[in-house]
N, C-alpha and C positions, 0 to 999 in steps of 0.2 A: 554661133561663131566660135569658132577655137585656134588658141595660137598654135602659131606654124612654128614653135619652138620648142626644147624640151625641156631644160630650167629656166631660172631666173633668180637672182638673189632676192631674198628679202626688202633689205634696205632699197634695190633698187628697184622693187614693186611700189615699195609706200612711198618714195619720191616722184615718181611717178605718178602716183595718184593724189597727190599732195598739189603737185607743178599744174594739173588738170585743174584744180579747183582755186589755185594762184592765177591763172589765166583765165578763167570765169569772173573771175573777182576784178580784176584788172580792165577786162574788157564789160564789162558792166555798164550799163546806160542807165543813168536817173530814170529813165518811162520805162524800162522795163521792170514786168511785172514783181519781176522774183530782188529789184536790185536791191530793196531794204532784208532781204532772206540772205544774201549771199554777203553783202555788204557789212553782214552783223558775223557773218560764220566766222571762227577762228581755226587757221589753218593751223597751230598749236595741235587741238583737238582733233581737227581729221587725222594728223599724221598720229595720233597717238591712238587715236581705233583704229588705223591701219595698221600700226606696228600692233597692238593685240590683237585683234581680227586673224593677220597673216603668221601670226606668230606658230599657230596650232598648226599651220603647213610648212613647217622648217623643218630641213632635218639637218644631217653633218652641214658645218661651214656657212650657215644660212641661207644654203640651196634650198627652193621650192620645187621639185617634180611636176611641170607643168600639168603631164597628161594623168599622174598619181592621183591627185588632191583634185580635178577638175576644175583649174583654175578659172577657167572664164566663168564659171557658174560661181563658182565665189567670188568673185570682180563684181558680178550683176549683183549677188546676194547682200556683200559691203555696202554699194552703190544705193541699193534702193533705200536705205537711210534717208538720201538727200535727190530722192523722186520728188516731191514737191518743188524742188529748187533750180535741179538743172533735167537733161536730159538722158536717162544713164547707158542709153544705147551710143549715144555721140560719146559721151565719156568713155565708154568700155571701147567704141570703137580708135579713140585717139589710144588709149594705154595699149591696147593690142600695139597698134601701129608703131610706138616708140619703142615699145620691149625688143617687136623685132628687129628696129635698125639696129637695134644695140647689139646684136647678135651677127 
């Protein structure tokens, strides 16, 4: 899967993938399996691997070059960190999906 875009700002990658795992968290059910995993996660921390993670694909202005840097394979690559937890093809596929309304 590859976005149908050709930047994206930094800041407004790792919000995005921050807002992904805010809504995991949120929508969370006591019997589901992963909810003491997600339940404990600190979105603190996501956004702070994500701003270092995406950081090394910044260039001028905190532009990312989507199609440069390979972005979706590093979305998957960030992601599978928290493969135990959630799903990261649903994840990958929601942050595609939002970058591009953004656009």
């Amino acid at each position: 899967m590859q976005l149908q875009i050709s930047y994206v700002t930094h800041p407004e990658l790792c919000s995005q993938i921050v807002g992904q795992f805010a809504f995991m968290k949120a929508m969370a059910d006591p019997e589901d399996k992963n909810f003491k995993l997600l339940n404990d996660l600190s979105l603190d921390e996501v956004y702070k691997k994500a701003n270092n993670f995406f950081c090394d694909f910044t260039v001028n202005d905190e532009i990312i070059d989507v199609d440069e840097c390979n972005l979706s394979e590093k979305i998957t690559e960030f992601l599978n960190d928290w493969k135990t937890v959630t799903d990261v093809l649903a994840v990958q596929q929601n942050i595609h999906y939002n970058l591009e309304k953004l656009t």
